[in-house]
N, C-alpha and C positions, 0 to 999 in steps of 0.2 A: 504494500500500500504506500502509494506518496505520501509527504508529509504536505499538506495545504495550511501557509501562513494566513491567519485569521487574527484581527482587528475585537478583540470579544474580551465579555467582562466572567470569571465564574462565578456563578449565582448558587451554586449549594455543592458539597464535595463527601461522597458517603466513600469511609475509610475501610482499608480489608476488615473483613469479622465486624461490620454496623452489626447492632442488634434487631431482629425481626429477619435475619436472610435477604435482608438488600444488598442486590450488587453493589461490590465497589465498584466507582464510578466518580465520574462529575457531570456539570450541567453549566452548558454556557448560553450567555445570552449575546446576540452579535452586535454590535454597534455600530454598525450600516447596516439599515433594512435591503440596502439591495448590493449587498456584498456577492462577490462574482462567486465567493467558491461556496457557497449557499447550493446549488446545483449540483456539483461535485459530489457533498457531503450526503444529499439527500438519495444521489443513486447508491452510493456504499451505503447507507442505512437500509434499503430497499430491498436488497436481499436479505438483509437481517432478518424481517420481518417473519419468515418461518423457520429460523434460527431457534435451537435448544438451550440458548444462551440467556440469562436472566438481562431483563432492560429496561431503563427506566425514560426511554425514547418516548417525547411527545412528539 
């Protein structure tokens, strides 16, 4: 996978071992609404979606 430089603030960061079986993980929010690699990101997310992998993807 590339790396895609993003313009973004984190907005919440759940650590290995969160309590309740939340992936670890983080959650960004971007800071250009019309950031170019917005498109990128959401095709790699897209096949996640029938992934066996826990996600906290809105």
């Amino acid at each position: 996978m590339e790396r895609i430089p993003l313009a973004c603030t984190v907005v919440w960061l759940t650590p290995q071992g969160a309590q309740g079986g939340r992936a670890q993980g983080i959650g960004v929010k971007f800071n250009d609404k019309d950031n170019p690699a917005k498109p990128q990101i959401e095709k790699y997310l897209t096949g996640m979606l029938n992934s066996d992998r826990l996600s906290h993807t809105l």
